[in-house]
matplotlib code that plots the C-alpha trace (Angstrom):
import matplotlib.pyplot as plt

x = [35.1, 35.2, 33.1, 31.0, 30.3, 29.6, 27.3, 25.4, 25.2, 24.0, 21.5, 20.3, 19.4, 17.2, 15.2, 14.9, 13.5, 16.3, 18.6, 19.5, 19.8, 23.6, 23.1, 20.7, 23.5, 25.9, 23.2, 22.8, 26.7, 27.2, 23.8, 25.0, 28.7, 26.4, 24.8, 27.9, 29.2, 25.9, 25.5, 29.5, 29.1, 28.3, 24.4, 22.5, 19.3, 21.7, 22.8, 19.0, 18.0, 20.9, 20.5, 16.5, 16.5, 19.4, 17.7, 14.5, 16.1, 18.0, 14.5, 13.1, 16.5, 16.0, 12.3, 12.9, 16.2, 14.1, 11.0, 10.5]
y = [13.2, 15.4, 14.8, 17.6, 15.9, 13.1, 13.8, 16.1, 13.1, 11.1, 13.6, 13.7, 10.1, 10.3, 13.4, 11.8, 8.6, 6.7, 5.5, 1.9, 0.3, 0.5, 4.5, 4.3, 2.3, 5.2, 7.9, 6.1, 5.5, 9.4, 10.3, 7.9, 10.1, 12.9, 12.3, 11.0, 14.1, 16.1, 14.0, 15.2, 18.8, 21.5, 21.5, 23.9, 24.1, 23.5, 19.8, 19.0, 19.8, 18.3, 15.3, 15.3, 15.2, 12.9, 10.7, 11.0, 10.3, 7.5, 5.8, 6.3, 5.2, 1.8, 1.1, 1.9, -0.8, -3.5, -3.1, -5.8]
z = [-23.2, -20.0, -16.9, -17.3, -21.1, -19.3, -17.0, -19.5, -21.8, -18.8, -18.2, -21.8, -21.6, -18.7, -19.8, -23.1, -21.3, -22.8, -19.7, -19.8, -16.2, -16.4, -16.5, -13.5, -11.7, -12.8, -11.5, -8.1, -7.3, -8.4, -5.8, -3.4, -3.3, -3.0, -0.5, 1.6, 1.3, 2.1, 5.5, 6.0, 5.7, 9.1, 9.7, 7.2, 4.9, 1.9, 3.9, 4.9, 1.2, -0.7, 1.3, 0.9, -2.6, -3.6, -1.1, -3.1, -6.6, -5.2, -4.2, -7.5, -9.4, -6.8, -7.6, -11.5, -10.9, -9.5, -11.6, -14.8]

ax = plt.figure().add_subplot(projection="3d")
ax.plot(x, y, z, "-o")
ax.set_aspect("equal")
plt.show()
């Protein structure tokens, strides 16, 4: 399987409401990359975006990892 199967299988299981807390650990080390590399680009509404929303999803993928 190729990354881009991967991550379209990974994405299946969350819009399915299917992913298991080891794929929301996968999802938060892939945002977490992300947004790494957002903060390292030049200033621009693409970096303040990118890095707004992964920052988002990674709160949500936190409070979803600690929750019962």
């Amino acid at each position: 399987m190729d990354t881009n199967q991967e991550f379209s299988a990974l994405a299946d299981k969350f819009e399915s409401g299917n992913a298991t807390n080891e794929d929301r650990e996968m999802a938060l080390r892939i945002l977490t990359n992300a947004r790494e590399n957002f903060s390292s680009m030049p200033d621009s509404e693409e970096k303040m975006t990118g890095m707004l929303e992964t920052a988002l999803i990674i709160q949500q993928l936190n409070m979803e990892l600690k929750a019962p």
